[in-house]
mmCIF file as Biopython writes it, N, C-alpha, C and O atoms, coordinates in Angstrom:
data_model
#
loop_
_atom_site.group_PDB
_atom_site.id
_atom_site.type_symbol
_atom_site.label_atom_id
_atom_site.label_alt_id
_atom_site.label_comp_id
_atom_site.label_asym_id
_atom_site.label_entity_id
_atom_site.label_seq_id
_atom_site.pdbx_PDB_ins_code
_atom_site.Cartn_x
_atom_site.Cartn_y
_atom_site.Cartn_z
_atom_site.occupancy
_atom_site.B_iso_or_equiv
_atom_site.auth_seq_id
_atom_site.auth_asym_id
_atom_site.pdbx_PDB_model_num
ATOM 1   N N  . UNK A ? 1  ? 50.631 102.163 -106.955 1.0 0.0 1  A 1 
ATOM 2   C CA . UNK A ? 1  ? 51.540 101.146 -107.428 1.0 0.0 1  A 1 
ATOM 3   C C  . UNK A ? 1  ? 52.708 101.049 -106.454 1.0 0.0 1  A 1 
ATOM 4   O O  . UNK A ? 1  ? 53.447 101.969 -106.101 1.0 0.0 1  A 1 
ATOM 5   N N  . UNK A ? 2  ? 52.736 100.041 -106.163 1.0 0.0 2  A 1 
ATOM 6   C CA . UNK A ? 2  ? 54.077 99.687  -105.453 1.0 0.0 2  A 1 
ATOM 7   C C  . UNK A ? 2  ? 55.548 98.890  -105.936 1.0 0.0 2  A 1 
ATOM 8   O O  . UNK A ? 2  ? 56.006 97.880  -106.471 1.0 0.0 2  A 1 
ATOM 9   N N  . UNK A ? 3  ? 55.929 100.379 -105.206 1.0 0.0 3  A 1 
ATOM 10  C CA . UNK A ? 3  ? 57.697 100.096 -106.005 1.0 0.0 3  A 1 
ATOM 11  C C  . UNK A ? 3  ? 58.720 98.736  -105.892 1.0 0.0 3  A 1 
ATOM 12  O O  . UNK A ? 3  ? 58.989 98.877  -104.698 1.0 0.0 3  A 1 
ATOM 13  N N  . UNK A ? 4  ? 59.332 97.756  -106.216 1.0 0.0 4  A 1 
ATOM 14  C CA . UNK A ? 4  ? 60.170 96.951  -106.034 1.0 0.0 4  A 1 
ATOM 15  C C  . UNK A ? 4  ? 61.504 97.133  -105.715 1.0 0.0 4  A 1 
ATOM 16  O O  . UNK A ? 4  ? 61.927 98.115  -106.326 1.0 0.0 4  A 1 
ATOM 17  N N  . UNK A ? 5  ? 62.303 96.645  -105.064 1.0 0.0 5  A 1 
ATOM 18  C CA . UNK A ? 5  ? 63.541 96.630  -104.495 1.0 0.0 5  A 1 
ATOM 19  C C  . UNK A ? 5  ? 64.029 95.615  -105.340 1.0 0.0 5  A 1 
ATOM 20  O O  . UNK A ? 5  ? 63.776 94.440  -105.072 1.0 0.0 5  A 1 
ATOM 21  N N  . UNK A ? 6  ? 64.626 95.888  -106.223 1.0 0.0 6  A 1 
ATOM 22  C CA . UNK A ? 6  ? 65.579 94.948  -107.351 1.0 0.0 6  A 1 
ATOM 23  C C  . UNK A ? 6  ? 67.181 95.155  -106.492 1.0 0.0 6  A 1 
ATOM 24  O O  . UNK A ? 6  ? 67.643 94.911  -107.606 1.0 0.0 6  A 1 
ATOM 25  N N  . UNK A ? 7  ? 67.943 95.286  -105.941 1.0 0.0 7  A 1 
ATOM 26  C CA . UNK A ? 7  ? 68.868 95.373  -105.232 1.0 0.0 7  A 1 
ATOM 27  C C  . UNK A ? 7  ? 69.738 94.015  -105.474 1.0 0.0 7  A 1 
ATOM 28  O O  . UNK A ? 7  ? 69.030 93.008  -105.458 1.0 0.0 7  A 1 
ATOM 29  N N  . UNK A ? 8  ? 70.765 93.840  -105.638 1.0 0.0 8  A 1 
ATOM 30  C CA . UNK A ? 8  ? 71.728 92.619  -105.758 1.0 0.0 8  A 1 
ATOM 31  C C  . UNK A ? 8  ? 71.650 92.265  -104.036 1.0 0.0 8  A 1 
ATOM 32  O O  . UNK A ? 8  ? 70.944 91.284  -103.800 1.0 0.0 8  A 1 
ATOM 33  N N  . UNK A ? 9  ? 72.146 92.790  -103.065 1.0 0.0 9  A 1 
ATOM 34  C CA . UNK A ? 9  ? 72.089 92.241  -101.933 1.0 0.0 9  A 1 
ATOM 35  C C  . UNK A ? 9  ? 70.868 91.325  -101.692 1.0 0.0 9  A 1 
ATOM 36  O O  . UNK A ? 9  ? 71.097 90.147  -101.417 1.0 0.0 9  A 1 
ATOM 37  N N  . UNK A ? 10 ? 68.818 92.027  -101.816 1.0 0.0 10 A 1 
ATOM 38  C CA . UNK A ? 10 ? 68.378 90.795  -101.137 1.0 0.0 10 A 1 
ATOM 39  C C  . UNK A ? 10 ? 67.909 90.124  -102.701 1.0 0.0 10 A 1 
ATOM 40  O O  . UNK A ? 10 ? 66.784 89.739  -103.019 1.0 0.0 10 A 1 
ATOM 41  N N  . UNK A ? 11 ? 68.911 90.127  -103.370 1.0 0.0 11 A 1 
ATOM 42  C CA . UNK A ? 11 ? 68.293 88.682  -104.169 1.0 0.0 11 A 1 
ATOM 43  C C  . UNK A ? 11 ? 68.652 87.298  -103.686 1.0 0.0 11 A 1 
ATOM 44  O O  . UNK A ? 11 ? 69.693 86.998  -103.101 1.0 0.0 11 A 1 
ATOM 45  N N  . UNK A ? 12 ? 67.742 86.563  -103.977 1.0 0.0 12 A 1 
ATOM 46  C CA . UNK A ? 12 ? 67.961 85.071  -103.888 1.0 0.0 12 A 1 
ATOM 47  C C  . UNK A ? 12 ? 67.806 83.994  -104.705 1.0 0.0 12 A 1 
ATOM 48  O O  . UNK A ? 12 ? 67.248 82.920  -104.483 1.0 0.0 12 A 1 
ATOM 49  N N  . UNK A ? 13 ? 68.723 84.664  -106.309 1.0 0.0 13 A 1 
ATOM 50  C CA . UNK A ? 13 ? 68.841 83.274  -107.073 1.0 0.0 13 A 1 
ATOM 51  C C  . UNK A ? 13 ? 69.708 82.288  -106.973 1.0 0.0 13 A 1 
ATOM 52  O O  . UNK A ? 13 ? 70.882 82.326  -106.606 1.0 0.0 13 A 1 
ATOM 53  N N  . UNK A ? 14 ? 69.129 81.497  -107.284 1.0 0.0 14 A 1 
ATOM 54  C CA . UNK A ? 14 ? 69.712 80.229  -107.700 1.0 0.0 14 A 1 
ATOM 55  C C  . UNK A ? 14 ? 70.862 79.846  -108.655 1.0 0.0 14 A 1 
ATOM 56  O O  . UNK A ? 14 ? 70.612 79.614  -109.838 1.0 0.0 14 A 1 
ATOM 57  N N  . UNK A ? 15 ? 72.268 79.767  -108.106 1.0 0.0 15 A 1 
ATOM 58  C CA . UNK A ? 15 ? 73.437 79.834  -109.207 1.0 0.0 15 A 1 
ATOM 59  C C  . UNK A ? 15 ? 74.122 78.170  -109.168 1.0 0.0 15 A 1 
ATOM 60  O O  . UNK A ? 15 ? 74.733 77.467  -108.363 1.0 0.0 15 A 1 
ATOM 61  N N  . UNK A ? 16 ? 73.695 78.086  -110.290 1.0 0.0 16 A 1 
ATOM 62  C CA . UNK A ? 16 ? 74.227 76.981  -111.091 1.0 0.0 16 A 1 
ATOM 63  C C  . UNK A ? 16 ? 75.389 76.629  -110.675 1.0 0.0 16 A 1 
ATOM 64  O O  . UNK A ? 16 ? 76.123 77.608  -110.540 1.0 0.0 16 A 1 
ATOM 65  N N  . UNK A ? 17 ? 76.074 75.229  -110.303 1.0 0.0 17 A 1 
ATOM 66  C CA . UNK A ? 17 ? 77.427 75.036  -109.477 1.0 0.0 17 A 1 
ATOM 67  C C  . UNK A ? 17 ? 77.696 74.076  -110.530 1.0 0.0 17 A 1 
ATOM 68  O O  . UNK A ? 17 ? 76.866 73.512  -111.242 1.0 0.0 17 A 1 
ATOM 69  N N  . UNK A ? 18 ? 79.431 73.915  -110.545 1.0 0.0 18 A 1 
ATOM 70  C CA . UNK A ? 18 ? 80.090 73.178  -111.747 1.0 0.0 18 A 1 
ATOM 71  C C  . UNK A ? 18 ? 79.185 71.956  -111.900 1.0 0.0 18 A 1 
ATOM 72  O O  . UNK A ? 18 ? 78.655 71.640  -112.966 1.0 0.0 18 A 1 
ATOM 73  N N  . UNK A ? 19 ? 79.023 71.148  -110.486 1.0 0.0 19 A 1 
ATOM 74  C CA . UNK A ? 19 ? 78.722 69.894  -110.022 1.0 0.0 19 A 1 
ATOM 75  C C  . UNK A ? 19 ? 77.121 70.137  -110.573 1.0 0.0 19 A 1 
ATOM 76  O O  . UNK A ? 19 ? 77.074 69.466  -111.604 1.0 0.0 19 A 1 
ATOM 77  N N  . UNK A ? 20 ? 76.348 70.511  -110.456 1.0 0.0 20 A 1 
ATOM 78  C CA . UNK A ? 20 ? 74.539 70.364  -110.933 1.0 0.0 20 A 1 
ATOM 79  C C  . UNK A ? 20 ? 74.727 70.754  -112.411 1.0 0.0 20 A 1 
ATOM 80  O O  . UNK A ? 20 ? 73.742 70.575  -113.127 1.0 0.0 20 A 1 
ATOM 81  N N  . UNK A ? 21 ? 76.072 71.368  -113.104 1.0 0.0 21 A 1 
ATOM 82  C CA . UNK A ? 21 ? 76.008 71.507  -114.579 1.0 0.0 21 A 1 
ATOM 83  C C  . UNK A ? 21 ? 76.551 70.313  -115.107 1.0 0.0 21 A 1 
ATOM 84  O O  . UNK A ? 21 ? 76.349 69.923  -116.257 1.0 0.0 21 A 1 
ATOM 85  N N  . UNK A ? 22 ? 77.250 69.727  -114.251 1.0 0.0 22 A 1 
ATOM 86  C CA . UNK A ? 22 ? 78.211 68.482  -114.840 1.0 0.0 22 A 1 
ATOM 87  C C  . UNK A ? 22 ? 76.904 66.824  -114.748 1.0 0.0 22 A 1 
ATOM 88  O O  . UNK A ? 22 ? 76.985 65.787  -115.408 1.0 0.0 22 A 1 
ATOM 89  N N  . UNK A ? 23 ? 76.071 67.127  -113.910 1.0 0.0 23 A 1 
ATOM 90  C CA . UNK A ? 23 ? 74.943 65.871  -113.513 1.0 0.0 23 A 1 
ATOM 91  C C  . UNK A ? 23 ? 74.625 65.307  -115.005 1.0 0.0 23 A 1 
ATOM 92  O O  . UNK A ? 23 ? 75.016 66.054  -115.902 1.0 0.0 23 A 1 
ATOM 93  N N  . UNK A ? 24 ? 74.144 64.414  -115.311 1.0 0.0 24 A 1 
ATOM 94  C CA . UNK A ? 24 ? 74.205 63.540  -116.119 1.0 0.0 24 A 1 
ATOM 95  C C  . UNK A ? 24 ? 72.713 62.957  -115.860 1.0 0.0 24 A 1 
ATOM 96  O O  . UNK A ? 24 ? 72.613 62.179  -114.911 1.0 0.0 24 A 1 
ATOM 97  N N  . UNK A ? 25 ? 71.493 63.267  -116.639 1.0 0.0 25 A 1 
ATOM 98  C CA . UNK A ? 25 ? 70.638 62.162  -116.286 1.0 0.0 25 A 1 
ATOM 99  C C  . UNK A ? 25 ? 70.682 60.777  -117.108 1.0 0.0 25 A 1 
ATOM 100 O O  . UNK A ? 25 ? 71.186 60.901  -118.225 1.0 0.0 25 A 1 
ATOM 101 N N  . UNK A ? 26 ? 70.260 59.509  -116.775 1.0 0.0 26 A 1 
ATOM 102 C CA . UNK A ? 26 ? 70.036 58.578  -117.198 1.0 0.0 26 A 1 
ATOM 103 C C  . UNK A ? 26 ? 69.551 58.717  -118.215 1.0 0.0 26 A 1 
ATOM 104 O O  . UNK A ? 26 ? 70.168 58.230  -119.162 1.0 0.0 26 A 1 
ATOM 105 N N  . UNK A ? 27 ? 68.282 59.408  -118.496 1.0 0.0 27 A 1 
ATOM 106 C CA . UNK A ? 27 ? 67.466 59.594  -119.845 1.0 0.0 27 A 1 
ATOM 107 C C  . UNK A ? 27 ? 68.302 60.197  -121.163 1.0 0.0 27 A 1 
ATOM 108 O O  . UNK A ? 27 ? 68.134 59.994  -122.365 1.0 0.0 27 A 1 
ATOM 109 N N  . UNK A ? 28 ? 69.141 60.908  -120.542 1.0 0.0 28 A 1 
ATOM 110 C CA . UNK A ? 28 ? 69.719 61.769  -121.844 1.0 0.0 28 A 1 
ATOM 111 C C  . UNK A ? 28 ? 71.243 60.859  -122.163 1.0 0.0 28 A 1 
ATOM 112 O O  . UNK A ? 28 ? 72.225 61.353  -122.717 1.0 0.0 28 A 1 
ATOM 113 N N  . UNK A ? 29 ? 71.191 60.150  -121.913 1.0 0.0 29 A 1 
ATOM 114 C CA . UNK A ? 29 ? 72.280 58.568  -122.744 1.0 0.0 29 A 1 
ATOM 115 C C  . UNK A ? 29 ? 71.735 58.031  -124.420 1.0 0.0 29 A 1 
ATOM 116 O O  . UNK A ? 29 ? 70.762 57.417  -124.859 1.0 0.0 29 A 1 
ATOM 117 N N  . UNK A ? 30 ? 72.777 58.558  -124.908 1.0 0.0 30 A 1 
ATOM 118 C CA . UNK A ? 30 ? 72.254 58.043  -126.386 1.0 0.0 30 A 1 
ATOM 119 C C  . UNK A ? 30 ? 71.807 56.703  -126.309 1.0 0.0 30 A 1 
ATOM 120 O O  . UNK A ? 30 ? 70.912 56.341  -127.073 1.0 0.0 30 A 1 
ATOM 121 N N  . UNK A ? 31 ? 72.305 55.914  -125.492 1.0 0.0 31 A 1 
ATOM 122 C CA . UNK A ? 31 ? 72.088 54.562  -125.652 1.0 0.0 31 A 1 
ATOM 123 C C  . UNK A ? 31 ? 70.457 54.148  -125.235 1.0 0.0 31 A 1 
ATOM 124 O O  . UNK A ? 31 ? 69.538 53.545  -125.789 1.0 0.0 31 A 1 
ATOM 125 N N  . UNK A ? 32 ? 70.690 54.895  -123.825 1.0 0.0 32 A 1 
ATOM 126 C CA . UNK A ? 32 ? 68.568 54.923  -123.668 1.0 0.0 32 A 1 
ATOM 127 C C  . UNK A ? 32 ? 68.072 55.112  -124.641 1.0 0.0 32 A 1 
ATOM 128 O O  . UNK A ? 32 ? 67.271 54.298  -125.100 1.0 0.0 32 A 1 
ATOM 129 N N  . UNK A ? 33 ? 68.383 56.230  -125.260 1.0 0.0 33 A 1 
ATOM 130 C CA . UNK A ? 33 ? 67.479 57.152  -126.360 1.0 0.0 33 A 1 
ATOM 131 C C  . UNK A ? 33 ? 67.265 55.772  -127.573 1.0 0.0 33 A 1 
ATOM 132 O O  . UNK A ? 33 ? 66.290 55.199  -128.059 1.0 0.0 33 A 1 
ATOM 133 N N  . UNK A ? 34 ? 68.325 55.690  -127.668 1.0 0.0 34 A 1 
ATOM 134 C CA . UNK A ? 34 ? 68.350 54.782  -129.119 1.0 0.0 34 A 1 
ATOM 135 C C  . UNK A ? 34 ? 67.867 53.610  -129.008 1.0 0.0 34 A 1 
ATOM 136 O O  . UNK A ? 34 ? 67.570 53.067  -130.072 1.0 0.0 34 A 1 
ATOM 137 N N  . UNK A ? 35 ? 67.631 52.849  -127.748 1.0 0.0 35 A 1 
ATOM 138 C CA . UNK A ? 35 ? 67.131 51.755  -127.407 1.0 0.0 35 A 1 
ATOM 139 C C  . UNK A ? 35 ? 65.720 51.985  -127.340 1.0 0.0 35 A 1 
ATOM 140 O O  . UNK A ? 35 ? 65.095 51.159  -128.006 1.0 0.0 35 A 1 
ATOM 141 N N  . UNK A ? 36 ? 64.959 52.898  -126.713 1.0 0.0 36 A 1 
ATOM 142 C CA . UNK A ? 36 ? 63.468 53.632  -126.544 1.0 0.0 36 A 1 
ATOM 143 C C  . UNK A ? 36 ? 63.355 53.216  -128.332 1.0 0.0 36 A 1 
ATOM 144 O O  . UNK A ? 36 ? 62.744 52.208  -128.688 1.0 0.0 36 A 1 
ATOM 145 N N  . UNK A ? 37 ? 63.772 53.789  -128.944 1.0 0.0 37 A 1 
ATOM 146 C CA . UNK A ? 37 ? 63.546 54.352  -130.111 1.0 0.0 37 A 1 
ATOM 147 C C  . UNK A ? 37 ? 62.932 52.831  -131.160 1.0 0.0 37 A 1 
ATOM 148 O O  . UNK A ? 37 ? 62.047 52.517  -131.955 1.0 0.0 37 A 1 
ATOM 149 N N  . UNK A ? 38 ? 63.861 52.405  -130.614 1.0 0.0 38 A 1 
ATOM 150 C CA . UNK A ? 38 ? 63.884 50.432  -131.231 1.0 0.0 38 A 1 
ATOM 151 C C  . UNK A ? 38 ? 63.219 50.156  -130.930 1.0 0.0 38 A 1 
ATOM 152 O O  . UNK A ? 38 ? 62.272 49.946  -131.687 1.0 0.0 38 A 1 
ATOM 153 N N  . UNK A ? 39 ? 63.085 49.836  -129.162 1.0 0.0 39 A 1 
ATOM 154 C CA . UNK A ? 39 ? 61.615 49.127  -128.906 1.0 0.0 39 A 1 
ATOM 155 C C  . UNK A ? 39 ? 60.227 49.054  -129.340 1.0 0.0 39 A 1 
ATOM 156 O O  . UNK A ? 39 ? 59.442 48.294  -128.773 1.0 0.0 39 A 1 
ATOM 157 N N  . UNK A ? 40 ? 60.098 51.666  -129.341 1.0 0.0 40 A 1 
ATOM 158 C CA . UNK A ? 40 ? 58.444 51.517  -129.864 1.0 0.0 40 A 1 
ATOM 159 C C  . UNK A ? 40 ? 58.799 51.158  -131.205 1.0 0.0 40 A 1 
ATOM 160 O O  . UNK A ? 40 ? 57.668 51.154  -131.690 1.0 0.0 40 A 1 
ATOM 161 N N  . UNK A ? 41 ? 59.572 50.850  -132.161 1.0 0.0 41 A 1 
ATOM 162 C CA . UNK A ? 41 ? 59.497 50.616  -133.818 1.0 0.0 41 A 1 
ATOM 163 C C  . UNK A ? 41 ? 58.713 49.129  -133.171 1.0 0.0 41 A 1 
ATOM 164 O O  . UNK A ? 41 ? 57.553 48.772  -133.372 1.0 0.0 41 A 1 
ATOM 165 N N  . UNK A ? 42 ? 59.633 48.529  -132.458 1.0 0.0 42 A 1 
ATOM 166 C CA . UNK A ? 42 ? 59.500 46.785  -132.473 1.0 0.0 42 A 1 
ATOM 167 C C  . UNK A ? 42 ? 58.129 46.427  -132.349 1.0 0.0 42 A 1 
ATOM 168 O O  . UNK A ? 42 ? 57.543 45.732  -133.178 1.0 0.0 42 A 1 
ATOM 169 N N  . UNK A ? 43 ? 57.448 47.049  -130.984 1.0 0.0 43 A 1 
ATOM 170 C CA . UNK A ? 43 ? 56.361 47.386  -130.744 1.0 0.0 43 A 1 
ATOM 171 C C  . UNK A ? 43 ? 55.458 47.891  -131.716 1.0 0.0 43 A 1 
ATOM 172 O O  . UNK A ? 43 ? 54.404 47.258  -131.641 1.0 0.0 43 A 1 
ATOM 173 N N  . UNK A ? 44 ? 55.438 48.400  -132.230 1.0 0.0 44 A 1 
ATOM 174 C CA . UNK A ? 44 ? 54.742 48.745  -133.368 1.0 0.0 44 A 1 
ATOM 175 C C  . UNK A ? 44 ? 54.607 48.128  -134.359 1.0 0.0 44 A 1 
ATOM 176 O O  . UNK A ? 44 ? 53.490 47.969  -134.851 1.0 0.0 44 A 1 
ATOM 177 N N  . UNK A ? 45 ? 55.628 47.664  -134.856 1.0 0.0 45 A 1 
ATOM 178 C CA . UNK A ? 45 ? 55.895 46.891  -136.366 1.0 0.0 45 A 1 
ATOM 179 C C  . UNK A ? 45 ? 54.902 45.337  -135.604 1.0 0.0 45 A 1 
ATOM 180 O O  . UNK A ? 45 ? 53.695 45.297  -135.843 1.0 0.0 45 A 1 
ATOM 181 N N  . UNK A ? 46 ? 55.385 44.469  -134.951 1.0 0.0 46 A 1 
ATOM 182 C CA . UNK A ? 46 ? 54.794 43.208  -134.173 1.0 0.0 46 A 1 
ATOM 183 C C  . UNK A ? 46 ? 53.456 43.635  -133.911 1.0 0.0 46 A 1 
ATOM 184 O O  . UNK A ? 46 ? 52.720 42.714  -134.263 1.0 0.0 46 A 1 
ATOM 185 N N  . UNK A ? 47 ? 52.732 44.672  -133.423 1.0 0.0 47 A 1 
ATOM 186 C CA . UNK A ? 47 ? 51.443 44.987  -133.419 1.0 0.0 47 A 1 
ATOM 187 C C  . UNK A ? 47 ? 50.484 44.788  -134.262 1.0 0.0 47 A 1 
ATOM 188 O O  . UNK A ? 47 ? 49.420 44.174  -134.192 1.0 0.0 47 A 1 
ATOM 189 N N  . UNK A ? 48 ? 51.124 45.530  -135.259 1.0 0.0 48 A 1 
ATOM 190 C CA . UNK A ? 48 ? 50.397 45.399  -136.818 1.0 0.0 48 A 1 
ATOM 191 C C  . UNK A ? 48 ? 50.293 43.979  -137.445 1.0 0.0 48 A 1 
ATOM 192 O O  . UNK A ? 48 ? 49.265 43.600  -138.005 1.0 0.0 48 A 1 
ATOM 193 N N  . UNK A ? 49 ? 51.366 43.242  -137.328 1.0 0.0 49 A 1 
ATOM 194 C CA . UNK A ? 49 ? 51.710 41.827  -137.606 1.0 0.0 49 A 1 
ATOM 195 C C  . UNK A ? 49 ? 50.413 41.110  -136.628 1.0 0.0 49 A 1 
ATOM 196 O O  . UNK A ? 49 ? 49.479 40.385  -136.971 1.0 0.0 49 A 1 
ATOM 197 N N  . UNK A ? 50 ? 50.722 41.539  -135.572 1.0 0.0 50 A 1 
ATOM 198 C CA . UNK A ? 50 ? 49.595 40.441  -134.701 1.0 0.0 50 A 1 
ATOM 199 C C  . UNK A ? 50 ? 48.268 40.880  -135.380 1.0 0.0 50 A 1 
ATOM 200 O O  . UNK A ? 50 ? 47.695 39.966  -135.972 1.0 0.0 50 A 1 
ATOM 201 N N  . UNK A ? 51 ? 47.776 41.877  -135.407 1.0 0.0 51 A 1 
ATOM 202 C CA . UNK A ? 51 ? 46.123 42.248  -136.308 1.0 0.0 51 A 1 
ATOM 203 C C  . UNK A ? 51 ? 45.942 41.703  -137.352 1.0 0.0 51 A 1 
ATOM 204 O O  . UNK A ? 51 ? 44.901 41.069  -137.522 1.0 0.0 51 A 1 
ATOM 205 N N  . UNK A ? 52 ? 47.250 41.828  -138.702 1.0 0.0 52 A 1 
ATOM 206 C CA . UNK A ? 52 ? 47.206 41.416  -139.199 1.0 0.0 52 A 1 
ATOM 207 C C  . UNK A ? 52 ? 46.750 39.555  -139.332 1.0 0.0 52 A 1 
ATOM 208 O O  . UNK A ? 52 ? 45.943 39.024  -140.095 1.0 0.0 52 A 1 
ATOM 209 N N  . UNK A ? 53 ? 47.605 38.957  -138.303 1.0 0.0 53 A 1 
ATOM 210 C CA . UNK A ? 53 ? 47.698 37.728  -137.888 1.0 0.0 53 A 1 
ATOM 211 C C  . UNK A ? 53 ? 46.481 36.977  -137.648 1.0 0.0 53 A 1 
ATOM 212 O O  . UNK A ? 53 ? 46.365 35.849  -138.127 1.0 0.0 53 A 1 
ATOM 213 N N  . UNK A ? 54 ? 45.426 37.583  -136.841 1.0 0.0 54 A 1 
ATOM 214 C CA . UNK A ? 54 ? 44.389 37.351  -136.124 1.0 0.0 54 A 1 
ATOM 215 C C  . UNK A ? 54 ? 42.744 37.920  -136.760 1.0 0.0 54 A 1 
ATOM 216 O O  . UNK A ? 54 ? 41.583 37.672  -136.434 1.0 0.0 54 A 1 
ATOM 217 N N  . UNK A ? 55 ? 43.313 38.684  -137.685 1.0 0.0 55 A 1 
ATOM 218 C CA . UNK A ? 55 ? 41.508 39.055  -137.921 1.0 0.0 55 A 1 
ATOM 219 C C  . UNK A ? 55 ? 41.819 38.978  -139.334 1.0 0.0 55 A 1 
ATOM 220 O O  . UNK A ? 55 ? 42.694 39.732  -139.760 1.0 0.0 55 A 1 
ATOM 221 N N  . UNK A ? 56 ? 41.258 38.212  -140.090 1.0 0.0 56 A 1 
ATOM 222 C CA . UNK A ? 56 ? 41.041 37.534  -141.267 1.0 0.0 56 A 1 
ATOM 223 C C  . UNK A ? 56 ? 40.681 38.551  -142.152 1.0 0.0 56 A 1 
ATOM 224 O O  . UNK A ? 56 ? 41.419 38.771  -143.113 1.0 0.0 56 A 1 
ATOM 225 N N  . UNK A ? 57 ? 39.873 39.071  -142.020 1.0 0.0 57 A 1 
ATOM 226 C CA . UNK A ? 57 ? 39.076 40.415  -142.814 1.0 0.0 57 A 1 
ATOM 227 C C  . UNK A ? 57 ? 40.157 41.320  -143.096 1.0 0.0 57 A 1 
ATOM 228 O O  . UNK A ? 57 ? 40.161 42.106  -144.042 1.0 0.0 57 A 1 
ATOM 229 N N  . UNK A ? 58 ? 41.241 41.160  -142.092 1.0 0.0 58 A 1 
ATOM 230 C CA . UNK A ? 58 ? 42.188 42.707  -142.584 1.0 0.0 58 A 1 
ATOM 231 C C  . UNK A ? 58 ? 43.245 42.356  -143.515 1.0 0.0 58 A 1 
ATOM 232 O O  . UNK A ? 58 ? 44.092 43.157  -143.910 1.0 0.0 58 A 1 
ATOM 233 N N  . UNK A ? 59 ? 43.179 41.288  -143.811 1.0 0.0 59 A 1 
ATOM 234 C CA . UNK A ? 59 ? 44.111 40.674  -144.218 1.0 0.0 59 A 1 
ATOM 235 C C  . UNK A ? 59 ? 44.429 40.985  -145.960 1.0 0.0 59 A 1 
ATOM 236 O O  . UNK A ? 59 ? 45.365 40.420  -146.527 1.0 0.0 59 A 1 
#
């Protein structure tokens, strides 16, 4: 078995800077979110309406 060198000197993580904690994606905007959210309802609800609309039998 071979031993590991856990040592603070050769590590090389990755430390989080104010600026990459402060980033902001587009996606995570309530307003995206809540707009996504509307559309698939809209989408959905109008879907059913159109089947409904068009095939006689389901009616």
């Amino acid at each position: 078995m071979v031993g590991r060198n856990c040592s603070s000197e050769t590590s090389q993580t990755h430390r989080i800077t104010d600026d990459e904690a402060n980033k902001s994606r587009v996606i995570d905007s309530p307003v995206i979110y809540y707009s996504f959210i509307a559309a698939s309802h809209a989408i959905g609800f109008w879907g059913v309406i159109a089947v409904l609309a068009f095939k006689y039998n389901w009616r």
